[in-house]
Structure formats: structure tokens, C-alpha cells
Legacy VTK file of the C-alpha trace (Angstrom):
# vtk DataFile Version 3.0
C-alpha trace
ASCII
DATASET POLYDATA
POINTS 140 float
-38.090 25.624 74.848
-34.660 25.681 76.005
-33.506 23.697 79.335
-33.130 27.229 81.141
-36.770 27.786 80.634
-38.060 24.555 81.028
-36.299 24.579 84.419
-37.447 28.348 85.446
-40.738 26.693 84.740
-40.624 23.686 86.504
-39.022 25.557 90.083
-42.302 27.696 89.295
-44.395 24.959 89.239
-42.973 23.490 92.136
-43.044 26.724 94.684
-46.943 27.262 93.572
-47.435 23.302 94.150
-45.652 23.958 97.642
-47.452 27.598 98.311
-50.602 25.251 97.982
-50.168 22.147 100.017
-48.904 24.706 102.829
-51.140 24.327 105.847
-52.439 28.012 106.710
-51.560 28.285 110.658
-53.614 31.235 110.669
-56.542 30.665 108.659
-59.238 31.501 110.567
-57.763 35.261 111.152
-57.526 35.877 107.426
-60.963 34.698 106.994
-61.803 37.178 110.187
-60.936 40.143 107.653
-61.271 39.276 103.624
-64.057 36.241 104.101
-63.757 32.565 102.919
-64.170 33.497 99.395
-61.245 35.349 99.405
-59.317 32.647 101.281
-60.678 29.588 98.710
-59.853 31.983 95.333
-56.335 33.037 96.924
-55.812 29.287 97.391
-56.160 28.585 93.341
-54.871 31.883 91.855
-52.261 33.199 94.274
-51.139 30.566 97.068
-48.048 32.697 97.327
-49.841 35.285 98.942
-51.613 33.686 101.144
-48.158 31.928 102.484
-47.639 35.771 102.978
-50.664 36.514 104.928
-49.905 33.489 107.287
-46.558 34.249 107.960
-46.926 37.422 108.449
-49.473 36.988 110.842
-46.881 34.959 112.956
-43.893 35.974 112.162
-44.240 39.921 110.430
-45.672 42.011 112.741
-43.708 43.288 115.453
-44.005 45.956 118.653
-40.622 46.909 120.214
-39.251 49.080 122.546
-36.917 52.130 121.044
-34.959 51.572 123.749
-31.836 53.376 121.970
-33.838 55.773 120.499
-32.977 55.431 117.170
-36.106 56.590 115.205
-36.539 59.541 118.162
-37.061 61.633 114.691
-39.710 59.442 113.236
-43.193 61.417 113.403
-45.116 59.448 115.813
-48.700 57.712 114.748
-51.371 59.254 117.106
-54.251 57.001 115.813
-53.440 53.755 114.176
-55.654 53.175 110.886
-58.308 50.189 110.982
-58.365 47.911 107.500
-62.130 47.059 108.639
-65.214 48.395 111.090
-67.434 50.899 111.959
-64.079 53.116 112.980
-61.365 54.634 110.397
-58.658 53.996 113.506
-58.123 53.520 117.744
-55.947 55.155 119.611
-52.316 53.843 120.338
-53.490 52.648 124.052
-55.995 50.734 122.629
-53.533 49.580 120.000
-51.131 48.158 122.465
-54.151 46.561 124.447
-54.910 44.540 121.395
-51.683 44.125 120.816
-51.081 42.504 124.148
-54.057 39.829 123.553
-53.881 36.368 122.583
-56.558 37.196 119.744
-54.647 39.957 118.582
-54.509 40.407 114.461
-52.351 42.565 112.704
-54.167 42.239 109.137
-57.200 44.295 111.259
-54.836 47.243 110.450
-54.132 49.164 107.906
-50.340 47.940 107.516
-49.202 44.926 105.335
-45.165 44.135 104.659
-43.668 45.154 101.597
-40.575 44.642 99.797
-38.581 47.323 102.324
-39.025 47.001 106.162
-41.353 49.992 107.527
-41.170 51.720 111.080
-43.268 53.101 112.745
-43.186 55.384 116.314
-46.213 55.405 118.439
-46.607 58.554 120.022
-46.497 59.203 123.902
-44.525 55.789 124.472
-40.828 54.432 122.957
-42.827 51.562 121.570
-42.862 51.493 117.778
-44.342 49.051 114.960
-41.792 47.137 112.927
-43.164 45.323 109.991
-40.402 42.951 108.167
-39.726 42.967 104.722
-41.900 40.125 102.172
-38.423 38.099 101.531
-37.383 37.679 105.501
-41.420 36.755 106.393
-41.059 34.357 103.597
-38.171 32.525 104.856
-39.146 32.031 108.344
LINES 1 141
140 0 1 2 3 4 5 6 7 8 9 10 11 12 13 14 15 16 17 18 19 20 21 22 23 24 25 26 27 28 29 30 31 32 33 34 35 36 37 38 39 40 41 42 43 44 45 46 47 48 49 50 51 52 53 54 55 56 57 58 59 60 61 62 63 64 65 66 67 68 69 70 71 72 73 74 75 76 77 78 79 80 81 82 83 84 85 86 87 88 89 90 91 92 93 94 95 96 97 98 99 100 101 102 103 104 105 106 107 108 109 110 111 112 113 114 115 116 117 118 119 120 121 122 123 124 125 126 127 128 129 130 131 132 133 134 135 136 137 138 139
């Protein structure tokens, strides 16, 4: 092995040691939607993700005013899609109820961040969902 790889492998090593000794602020609401088991397996196989999770809990999930109206020409969501329950989705009142509560978690729906940032218009107000892209959650 040559001292590139051997020090690729180590800064591996050391971001998965890292992912795992990172205290979860947010636990409990990940266990709310994929169960303990998922948590505990997460914690061996891909700590990484649930760094993600966490952070994104805090940090990714975001409801703004289009007060400039820049994405005016974005089809607005009528219902916003449920990850979990006895419904498939609510209705973008109800949304922005939850929204609004202390309790409120964003993994209950059906959006997650990916490598882009997404936007999305909710229809009949100039509010909109703004999910940030995996590297900016991942620095915060």
C-alpha cells in the first residue's frame, strides 16, 4: 500500500470513528419513524447517515416565505406525502400546523436532502419547503 492510500484510509477510518462517537441530538425522532433497530444497525454499518438524519432534523428542513416570488412558477404541492401512518398525505394547513409545533418532525414526510437543494411551493400560501443539500447539512 502506498502512503496515498494508507492515508485515504486512515481519514476514512477516522470520519466513521467520529460519525460514531457523535451524540444523536435527535434520537428519539428517528426512532419515532424507522424503530431502534434501525437506529442500533445504522450506528455499526452506516454512522454517516445517521449524522445525516440528525442534522437534518435540526438544521435541513426549512419553511420560508417566497416573499420575492421567485419560484411563483414552481407547481405548488396541494397535499404533502406522509413517510408513515394510516394516511398517504395532510393537507398543507395541517402541514404548517405541524410545522409550527415544538414536536414537529420532518423525517414523518416523504422528503429527505439529497446531493442538490430541492424546493418546494405550497399551494394557496407564499410559503414553500426548502430542503438543503447533504454537504451544507453536514457541515453545520
Amino acid at each position: 500500500m502506498n502512503c496515498k492510500s494508507l492515508f485515504i484510509a486512515a481519514m476514512f477510518m477516522c470520519s466513521c470513528l467520529l460519525a460514531i462517537s457523535q451524540e444523536l441530538t435527535n434520537e428519539a425522532k428517528i426512532v419515532e419513524i424507522y424503530g431502534q433497530d434501525f437506529v442500533d444497525s445504522r450506528r455499526l454499518v452506516h454512522p454517516v447517515m445517521l449524522v445525516l438524519m440528525d442534522k437534518y432534523i435540526s438544521h435541513g428542513f426549512l419553511v420560508q416565505e417566497d416573499t420575492e416570488g421567485k419560484f411563483h412558477a414552481l407547481e405548488p404541492l396541494e397535499m404533502i406525502p406522509l413517510r408513515t401512518g394510516q394516511m398517504d398525505s395532510i393537507s398543507v394547513e395541517q402541514f404548517i400546523s405541524e410545522y409550527n409545533s415544538p414536536e414537529f418532525n420532518p423525517l414523518r414526510y416523504l422528503f429527505f436532502t439529497k446531493v442538490e437543494g430541492q424546493v418546494f411551493r405550497l399551494k394557496g400560501t407564499n410559503k414553500m419547503i426548502c430542503i438543503l443539500p447533504q454537504e451544507t447539512i453536514l457541515v453545520k
